[in-house]
N, CA, C and O atoms as CSV, one atom per row, in Angstrom:
chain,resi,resn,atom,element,x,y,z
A,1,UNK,N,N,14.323,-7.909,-4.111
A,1,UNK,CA,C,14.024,-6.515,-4.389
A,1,UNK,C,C,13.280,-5.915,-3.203
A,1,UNK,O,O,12.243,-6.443,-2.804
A,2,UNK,N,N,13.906,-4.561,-2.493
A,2,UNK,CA,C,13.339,-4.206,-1.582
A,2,UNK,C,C,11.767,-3.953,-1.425
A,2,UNK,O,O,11.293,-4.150,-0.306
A,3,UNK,N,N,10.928,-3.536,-2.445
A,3,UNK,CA,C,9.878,-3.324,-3.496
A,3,UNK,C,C,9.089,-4.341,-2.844
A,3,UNK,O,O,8.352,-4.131,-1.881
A,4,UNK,N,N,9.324,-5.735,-3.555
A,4,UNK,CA,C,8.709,-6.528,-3.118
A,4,UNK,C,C,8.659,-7.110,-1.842
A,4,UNK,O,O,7.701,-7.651,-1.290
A,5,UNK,N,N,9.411,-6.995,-1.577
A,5,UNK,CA,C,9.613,-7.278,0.384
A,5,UNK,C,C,8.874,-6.669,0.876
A,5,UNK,O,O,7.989,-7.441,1.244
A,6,UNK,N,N,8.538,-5.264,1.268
A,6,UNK,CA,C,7.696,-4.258,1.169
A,6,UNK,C,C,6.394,-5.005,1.240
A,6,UNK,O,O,5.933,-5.661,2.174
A,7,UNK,N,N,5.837,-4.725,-0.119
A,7,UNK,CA,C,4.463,-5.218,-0.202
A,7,UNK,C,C,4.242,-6.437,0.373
A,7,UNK,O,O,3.214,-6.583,1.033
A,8,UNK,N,N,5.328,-7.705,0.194
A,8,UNK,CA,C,4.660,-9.050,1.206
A,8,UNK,C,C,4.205,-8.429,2.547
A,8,UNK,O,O,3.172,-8.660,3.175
A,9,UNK,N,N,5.273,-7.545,2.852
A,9,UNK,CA,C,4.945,-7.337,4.395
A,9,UNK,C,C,3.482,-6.799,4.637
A,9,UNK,O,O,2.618,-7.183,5.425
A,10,UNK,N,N,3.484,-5.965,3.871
A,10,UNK,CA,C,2.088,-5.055,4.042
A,10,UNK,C,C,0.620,-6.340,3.873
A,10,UNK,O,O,-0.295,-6.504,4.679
A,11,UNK,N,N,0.935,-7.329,2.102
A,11,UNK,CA,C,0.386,-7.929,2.204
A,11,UNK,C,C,-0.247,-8.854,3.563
A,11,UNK,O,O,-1.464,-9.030,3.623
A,12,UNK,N,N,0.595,-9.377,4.549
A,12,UNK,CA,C,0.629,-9.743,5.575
A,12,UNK,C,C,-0.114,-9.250,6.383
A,12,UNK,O,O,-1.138,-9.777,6.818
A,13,UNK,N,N,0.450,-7.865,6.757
A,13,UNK,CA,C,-0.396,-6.873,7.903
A,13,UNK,C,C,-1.485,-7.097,7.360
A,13,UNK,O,O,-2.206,-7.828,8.039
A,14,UNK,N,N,-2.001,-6.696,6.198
A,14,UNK,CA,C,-3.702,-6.624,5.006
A,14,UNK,C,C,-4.557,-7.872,5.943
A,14,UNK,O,O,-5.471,-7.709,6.752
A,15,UNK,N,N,-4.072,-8.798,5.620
A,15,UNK,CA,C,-4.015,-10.307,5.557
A,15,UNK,C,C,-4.616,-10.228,7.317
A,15,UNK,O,O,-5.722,-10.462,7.804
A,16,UNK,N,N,-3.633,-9.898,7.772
A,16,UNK,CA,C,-4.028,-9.828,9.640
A,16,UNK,C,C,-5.270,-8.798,10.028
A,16,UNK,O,O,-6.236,-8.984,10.768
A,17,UNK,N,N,-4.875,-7.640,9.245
A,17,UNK,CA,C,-6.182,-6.585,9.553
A,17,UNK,C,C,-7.487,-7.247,9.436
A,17,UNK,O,O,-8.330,-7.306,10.331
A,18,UNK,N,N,-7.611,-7.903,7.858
A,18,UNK,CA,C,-8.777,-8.368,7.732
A,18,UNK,C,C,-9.518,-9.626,8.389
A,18,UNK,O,O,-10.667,-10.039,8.234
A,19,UNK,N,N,-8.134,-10.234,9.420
A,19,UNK,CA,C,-8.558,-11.738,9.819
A,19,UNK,C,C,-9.123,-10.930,11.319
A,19,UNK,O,O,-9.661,-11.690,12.124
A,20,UNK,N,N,-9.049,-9.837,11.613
A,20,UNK,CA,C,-9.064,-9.101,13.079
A,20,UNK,C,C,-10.253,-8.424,13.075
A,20,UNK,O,O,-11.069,-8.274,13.984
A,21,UNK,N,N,-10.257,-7.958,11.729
A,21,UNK,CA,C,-11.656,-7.257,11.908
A,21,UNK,C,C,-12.580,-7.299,10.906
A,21,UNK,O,O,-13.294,-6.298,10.854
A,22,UNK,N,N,-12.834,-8.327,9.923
A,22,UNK,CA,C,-13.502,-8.833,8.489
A,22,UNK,C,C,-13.224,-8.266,7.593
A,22,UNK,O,O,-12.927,-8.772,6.511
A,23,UNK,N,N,-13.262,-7.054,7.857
A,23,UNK,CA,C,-12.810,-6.271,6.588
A,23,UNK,C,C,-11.095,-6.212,5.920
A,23,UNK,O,O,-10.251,-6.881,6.515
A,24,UNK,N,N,-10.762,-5.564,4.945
A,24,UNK,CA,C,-10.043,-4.835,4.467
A,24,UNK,C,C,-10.249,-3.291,4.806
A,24,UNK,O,O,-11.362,-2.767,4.850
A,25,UNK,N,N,-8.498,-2.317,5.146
A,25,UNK,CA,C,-9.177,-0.818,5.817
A,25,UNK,C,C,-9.404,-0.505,3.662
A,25,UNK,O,O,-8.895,-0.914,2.618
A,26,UNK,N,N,-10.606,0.557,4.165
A,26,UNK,CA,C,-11.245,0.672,2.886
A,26,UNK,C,C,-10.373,2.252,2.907
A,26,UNK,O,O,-9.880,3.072,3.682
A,27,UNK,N,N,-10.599,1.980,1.476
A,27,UNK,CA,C,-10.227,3.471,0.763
A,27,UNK,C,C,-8.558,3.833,-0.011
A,27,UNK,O,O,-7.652,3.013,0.137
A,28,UNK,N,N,-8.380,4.865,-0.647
A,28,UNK,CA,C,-6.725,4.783,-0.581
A,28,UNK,C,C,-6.089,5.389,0.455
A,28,UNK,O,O,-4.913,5.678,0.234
A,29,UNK,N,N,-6.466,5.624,1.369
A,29,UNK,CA,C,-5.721,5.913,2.396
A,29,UNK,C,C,-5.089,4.817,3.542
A,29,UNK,O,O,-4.269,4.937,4.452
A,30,UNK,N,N,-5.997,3.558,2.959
A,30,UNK,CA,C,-5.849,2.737,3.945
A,30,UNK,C,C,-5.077,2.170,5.143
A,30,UNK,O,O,-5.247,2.073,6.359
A,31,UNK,N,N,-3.769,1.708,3.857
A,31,UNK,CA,C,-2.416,1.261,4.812
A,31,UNK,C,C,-2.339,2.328,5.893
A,31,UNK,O,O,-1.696,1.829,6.817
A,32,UNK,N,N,-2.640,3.363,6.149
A,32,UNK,CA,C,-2.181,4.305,7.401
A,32,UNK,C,C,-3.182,3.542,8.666
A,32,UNK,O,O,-2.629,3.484,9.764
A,33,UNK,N,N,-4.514,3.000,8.584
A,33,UNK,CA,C,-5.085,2.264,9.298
A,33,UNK,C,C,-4.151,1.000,9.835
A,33,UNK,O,O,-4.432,0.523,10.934
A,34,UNK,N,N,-3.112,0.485,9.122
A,34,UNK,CA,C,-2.592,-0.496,9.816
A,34,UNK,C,C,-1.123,0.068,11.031
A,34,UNK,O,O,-0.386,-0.727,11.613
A,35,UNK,N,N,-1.056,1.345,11.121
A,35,UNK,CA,C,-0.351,2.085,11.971
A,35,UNK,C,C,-1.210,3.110,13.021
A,35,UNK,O,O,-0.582,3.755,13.861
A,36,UNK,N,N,-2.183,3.181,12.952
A,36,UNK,CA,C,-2.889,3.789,13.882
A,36,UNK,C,C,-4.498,3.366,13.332
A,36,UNK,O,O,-4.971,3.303,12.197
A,37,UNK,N,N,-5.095,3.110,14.726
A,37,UNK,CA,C,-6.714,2.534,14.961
A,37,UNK,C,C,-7.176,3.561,14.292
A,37,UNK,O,O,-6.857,4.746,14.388
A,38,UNK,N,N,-8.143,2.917,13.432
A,38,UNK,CA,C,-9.568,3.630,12.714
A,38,UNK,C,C,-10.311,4.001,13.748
A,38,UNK,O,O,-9.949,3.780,14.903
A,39,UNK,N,N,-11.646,4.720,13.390
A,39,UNK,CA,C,-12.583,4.495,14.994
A,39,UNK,C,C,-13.307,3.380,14.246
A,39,UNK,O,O,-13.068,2.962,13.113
A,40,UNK,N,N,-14.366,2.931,15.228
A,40,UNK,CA,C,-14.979,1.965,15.157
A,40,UNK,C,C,-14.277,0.185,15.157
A,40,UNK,O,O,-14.892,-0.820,15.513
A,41,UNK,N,N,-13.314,0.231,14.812
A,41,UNK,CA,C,-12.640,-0.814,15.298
A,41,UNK,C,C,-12.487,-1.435,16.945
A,41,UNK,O,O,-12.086,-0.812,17.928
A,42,UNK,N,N,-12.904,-2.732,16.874
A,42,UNK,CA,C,-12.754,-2.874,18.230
A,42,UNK,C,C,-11.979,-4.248,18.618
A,42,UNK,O,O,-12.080,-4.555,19.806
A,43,UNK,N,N,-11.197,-5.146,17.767
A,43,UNK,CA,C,-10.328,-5.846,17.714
A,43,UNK,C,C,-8.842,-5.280,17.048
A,43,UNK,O,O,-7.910,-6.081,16.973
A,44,UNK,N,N,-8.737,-4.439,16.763
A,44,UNK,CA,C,-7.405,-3.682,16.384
A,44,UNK,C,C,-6.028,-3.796,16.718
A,44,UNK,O,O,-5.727,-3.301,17.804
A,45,UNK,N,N,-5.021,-4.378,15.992
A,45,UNK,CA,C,-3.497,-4.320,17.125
A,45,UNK,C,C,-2.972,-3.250,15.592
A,45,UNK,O,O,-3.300,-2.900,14.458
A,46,UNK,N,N,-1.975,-3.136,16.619
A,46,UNK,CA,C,-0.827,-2.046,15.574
A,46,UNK,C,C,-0.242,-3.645,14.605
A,46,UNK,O,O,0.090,-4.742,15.056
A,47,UNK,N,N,-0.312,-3.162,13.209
A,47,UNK,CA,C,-0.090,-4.299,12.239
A,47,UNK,C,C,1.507,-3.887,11.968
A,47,UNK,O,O,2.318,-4.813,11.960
A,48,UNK,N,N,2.077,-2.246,11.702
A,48,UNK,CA,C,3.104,-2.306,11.280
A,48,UNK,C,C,3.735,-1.055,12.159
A,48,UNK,O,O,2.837,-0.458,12.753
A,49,UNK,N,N,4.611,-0.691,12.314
A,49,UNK,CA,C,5.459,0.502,13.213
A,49,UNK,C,C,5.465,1.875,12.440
A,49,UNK,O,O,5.495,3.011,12.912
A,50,UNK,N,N,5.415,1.330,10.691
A,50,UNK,CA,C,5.542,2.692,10.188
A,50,UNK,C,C,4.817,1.981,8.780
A,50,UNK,O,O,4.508,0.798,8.633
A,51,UNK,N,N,4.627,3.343,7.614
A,51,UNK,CA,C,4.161,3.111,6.155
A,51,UNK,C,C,4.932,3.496,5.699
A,51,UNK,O,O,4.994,4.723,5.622
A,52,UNK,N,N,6.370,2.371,4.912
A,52,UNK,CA,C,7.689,2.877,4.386
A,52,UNK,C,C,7.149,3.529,3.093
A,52,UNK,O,O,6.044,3.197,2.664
A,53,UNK,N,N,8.194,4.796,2.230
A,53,UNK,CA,C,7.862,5.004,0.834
A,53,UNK,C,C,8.745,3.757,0.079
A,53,UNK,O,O,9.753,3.178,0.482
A,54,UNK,N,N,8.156,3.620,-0.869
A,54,UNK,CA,C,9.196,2.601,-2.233
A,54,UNK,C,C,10.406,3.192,-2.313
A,54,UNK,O,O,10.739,4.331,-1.985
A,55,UNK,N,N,11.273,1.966,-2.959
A,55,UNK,CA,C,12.690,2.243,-2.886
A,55,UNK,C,C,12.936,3.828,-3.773
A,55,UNK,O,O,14.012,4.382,-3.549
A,56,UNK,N,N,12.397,4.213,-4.312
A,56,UNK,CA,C,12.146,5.455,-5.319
A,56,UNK,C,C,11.717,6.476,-4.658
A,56,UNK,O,O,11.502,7.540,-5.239
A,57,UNK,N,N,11.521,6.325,-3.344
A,57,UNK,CA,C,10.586,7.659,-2.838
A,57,UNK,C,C,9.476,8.006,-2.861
A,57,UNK,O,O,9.132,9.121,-2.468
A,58,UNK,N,N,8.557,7.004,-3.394
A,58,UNK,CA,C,7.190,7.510,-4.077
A,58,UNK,C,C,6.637,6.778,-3.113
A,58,UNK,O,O,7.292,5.944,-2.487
A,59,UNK,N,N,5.568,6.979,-2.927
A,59,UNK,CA,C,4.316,6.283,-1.442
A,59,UNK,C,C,3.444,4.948,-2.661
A,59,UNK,O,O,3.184,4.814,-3.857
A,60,UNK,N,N,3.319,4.382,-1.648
A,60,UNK,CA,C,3.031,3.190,-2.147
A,60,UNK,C,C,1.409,3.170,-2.427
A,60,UNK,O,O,0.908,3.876,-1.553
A,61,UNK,N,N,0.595,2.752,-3.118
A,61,UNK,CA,C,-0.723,2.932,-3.317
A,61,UNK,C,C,-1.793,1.974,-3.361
A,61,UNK,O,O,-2.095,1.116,-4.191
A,62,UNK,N,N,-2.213,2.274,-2.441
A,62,UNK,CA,C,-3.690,0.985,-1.918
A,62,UNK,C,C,-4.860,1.649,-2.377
A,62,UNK,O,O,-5.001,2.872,-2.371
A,63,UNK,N,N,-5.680,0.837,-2.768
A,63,UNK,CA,C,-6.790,1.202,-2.654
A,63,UNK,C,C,-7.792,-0.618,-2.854
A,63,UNK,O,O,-7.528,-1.626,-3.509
A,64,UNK,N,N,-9.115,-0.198,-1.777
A,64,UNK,CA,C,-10.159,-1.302,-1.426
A,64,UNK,C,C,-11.386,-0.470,-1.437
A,64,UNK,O,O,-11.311,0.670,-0.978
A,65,UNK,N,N,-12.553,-0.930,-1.929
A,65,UNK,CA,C,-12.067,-2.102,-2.826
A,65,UNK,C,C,-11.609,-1.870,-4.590
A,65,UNK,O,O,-12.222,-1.175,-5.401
A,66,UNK,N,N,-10.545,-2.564,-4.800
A,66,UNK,CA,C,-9.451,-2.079,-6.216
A,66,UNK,C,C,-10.828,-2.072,-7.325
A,66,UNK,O,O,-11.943,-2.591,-7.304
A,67,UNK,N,N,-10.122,-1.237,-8.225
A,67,UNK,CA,C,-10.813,-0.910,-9.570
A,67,UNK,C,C,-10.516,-1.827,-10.317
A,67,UNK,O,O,-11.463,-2.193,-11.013
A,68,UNK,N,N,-9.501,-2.408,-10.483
A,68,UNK,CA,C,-9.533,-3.906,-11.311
A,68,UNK,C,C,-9.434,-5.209,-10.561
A,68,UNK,O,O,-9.132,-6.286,-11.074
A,69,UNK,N,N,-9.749,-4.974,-9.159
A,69,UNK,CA,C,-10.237,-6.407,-8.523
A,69,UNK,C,C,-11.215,-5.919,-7.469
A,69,UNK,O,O,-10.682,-5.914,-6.360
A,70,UNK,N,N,-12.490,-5.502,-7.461
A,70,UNK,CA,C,-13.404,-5.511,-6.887
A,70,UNK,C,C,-13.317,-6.069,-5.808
A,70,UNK,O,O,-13.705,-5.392,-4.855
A,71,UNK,N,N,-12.910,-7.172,-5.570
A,71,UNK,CA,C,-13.480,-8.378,-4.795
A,71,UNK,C,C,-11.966,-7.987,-3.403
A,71,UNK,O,O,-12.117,-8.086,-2.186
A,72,UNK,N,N,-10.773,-7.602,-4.060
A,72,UNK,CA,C,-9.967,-6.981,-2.736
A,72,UNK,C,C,-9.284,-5.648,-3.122
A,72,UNK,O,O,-9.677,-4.673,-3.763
A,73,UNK,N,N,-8.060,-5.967,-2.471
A,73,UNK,CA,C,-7.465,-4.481,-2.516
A,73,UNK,C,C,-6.715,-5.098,-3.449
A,73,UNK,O,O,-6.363,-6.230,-3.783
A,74,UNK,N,N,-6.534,-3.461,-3.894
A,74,UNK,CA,C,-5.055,-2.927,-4.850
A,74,UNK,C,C,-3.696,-2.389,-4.114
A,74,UNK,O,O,-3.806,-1.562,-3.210
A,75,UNK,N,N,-2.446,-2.861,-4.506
A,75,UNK,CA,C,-1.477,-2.162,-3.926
A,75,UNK,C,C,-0.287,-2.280,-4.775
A,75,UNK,O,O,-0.003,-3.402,-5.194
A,76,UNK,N,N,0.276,-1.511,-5.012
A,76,UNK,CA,C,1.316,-0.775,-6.212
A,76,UNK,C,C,2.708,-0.247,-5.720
A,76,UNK,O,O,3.067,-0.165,-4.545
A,77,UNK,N,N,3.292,0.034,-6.632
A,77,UNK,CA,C,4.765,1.000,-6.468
A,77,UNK,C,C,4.482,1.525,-7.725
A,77,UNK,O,O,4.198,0.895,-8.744
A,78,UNK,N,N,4.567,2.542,-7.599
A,78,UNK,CA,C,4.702,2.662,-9.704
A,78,UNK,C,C,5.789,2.790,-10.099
A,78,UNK,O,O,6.073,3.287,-11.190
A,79,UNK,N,N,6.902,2.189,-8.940
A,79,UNK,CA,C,8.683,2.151,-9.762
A,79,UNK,C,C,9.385,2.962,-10.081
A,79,UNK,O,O,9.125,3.985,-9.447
A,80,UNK,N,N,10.199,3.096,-10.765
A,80,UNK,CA,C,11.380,3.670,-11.146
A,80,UNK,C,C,11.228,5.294,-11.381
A,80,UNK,O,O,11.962,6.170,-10.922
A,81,UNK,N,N,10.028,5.457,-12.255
A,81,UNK,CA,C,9.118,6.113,-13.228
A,81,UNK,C,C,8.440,7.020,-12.457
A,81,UNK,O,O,8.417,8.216,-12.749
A,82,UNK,N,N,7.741,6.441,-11.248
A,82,UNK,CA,C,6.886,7.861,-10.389
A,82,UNK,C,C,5.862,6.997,-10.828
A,82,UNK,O,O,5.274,6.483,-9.876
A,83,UNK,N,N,5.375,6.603,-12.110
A,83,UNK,CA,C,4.339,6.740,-12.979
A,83,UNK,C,C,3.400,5.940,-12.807
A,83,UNK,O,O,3.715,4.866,-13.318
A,84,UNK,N,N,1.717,5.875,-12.039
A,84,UNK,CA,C,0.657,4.441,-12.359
A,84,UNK,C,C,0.806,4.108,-13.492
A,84,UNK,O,O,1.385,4.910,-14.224
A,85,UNK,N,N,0.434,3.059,-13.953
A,85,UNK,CA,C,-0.161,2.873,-14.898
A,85,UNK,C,C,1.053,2.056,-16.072
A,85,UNK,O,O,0.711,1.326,-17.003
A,86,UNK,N,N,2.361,2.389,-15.744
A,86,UNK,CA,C,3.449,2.000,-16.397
A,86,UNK,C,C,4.163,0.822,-16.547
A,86,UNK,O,O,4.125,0.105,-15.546
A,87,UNK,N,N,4.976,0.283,-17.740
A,87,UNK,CA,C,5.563,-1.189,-17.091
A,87,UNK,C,C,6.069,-1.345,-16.348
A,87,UNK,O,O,6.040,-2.538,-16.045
A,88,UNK,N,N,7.114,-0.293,-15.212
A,88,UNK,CA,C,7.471,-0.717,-14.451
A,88,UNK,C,C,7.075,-0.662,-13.123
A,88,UNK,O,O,7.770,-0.647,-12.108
A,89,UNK,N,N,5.457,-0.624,-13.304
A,89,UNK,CA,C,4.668,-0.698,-12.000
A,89,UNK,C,C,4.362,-2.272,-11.260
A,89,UNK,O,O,3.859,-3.253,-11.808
A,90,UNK,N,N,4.789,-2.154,-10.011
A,90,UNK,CA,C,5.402,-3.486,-9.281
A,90,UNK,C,C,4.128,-3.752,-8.696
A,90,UNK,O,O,4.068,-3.192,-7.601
A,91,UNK,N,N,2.634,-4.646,-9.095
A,91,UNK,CA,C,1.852,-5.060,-8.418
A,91,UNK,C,C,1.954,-6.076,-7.672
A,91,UNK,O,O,2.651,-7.072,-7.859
A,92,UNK,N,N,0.900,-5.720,-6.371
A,92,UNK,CA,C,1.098,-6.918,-5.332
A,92,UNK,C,C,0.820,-8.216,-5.400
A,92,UNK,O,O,1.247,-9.153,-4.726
A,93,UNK,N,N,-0.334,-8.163,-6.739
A,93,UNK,CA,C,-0.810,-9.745,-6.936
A,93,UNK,C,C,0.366,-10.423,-8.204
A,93,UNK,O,O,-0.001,-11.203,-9.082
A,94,UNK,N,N,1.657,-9.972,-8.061
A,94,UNK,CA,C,2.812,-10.217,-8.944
A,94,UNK,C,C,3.736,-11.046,-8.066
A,94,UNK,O,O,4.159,-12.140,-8.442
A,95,UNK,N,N,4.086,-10.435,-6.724
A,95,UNK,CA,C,4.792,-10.636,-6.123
A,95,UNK,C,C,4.957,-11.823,-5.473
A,95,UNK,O,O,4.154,-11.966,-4.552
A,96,UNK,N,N,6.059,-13.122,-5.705
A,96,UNK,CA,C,5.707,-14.654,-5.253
A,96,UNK,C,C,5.393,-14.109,-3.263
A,96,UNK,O,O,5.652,-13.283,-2.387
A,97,UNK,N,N,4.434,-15.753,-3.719
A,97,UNK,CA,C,4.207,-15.871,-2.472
A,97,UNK,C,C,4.934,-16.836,-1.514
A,97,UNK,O,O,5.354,-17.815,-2.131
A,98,UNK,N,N,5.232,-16.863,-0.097
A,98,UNK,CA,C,6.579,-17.645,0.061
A,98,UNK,C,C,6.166,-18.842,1.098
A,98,UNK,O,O,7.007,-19.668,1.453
């Protein structure tokens, strides 16, 4: 599923951002930090070329640190639907790991 391909990838970039610079980029705006430098960063590489939308058109949704996992980020599709919050919302901590 393109969906999930997606998010591994991002997962990945996440994964690299935070091994580069301790953190996770904070906020929901984040993923755009892994396509262009924050300020204050001073180990920084470009993680991805672009921030694709979901196969649906809808922008994909991060947020650090997540409301139901404190401890990292959140990242979503809300699917088919448009809709947060719905069953057919595709979370990242769903998606096998490979």
């Amino acid at each position: 599923m393109v969906a999930m391909t997606q998010i591994s990838a991002f997962n990945t970039a996440l994964d690299m951002f935070k091994t580069d610079n301790g953190i996770y980029p904070a906020g929901t705006n984040g993923l755009n930090d892994l396509v262009v430098m924050p300020s204050g960063m001073t180990n920084w590489h470009q993680y991805l070329d672009e921030i694709p939308v979901d196969p649906w058109g809808h922008p994909y949704i991060y947020e650090f640190p997540g409301k139901l996992r404190p401890d990292s980020y959140e990242l979503r599709s809300a699917g088919p639907d448009g809709k947060i919050g719905t069953a057919d919302d595709i979370l990242y901590w769903k998606v096998p790991k490979k």
